[in-house]
N, C-alpha and C positions, 0 to 999 in steps of 0.2 A: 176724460172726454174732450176728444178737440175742438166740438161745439161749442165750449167754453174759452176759449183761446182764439180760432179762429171765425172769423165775422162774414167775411164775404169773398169772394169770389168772382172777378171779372175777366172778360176777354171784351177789348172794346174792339167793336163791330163798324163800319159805317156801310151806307147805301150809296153805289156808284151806277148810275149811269154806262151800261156799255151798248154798243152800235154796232154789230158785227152784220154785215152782206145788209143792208138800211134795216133792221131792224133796232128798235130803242128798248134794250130791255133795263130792270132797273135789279143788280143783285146786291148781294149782302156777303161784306167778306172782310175781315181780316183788317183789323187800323194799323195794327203795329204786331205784324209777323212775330213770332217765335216771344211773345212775352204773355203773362198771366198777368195781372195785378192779385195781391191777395194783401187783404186788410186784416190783422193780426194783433192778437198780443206779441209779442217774439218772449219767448221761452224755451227753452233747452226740448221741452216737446214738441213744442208746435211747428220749429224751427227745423228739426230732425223729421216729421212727420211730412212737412210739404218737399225738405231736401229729397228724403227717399220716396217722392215721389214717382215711378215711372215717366221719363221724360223729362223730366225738371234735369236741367245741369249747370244751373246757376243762379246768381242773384247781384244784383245791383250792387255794387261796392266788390271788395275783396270775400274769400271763400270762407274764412271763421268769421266775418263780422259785417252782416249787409246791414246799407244804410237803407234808410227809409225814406222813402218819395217826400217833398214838400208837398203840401196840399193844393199850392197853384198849379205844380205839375200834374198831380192827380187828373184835378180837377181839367187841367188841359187834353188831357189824354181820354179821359171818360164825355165832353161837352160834346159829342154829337151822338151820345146814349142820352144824357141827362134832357136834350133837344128835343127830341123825337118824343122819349117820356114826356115833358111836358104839351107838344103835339097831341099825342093821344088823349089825355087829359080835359087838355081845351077843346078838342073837338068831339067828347063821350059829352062833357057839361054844354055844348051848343052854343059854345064861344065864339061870335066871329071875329075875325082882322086879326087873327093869327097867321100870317103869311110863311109856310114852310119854306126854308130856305133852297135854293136848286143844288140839288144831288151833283157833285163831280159828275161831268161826264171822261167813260173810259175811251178812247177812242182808236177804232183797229186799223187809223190810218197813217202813214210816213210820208214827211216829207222825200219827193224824186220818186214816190210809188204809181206805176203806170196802171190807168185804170179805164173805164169805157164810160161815157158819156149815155146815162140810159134814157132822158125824155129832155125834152126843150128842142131847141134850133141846132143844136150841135150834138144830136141822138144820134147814136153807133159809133161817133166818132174818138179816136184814142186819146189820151190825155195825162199829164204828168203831173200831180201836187208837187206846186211850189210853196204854196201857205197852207198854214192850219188854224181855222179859230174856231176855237169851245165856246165861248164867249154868246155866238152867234150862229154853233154851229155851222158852220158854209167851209168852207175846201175855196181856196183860187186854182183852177188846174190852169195848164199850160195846153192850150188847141192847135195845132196846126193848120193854120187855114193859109192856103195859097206858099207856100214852103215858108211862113210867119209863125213865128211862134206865139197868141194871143193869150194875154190872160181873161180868164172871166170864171164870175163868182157863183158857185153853183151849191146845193146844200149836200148833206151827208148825203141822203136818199137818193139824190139826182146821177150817183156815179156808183158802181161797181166792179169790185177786183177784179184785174186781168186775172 
């Protein structure tokens, strides 16, 4: 039985922040593309069992002999599962001053991308990002006022795609 041999099973997850046409949605995808973790005994079984796995076409180290994650790596690679676990946790027991930390935000803007100015004092008017800060989410676009090219500080919501 591999139940005996193998222990667990992860794909680390994280929550990102995406922003597409000003909407702020929050999804779930993928930390580290194209890898499993799997916690194991390694035995000629267990070993052979996850190899021919469907999909699987490799492992960590060379092809007769993977090595095994250090556990700070692990542990780096899983801490914003282990996070959120103890999130939940804290906040099912009525914990307060657990402060969630801010989800990466994705953002579906380029610097030099031409975009429209949709409300404020420079509503309808075109516009080009020169800067981008997550930070504070806000865009600096570039306004053309009087053949000048102005910057000024506007937030995600405030502009949309030409």
């Amino acid at each position: 039985d591999m139940e005996d041999f193998i222990y667990e099973i992860q794909v680390p997850m994280e929550e990102v922040v995406e922003i597409k046409n000003a909407q702020r949605k929050i999804v779930k995808r993928v930390r580290i593309p194209g890898y499993v973790l799997v916690r194991m005994d390694l035995t000629d079984a267990s070993w052979g069992a996850v190899r021919h796995t469907p999909g699987v076409t490799g492992f960590v180290g060379n092809a007769h002999n993977p090595v095994p994650l250090r556990l700070d790596e692990v542990f780096t690679m899983l801490a914003p599962v282990f996070e959120q676990e103890q999130q939940a946790e804290a906040k099912a027991s009525g914990k307060a001053g657990v402060r969630q930390p801010a989800a990466p935000v994705n953002i579906d803007f380029e610097v030099g991308e031409s975009v429209i100015v949709k409300e404020g004092p420079f509503e309808t008017l075109p516009a080009t990002i020169s800067e981008i800060k997550p930070e504070s989410q806000t865009l600096v676009v570039l306004v053309s006022i009087f053949e000048r090219e102005t910057p000024v500080t506007l937030a995600f919501n405030q502009v949309s795609k030409i």
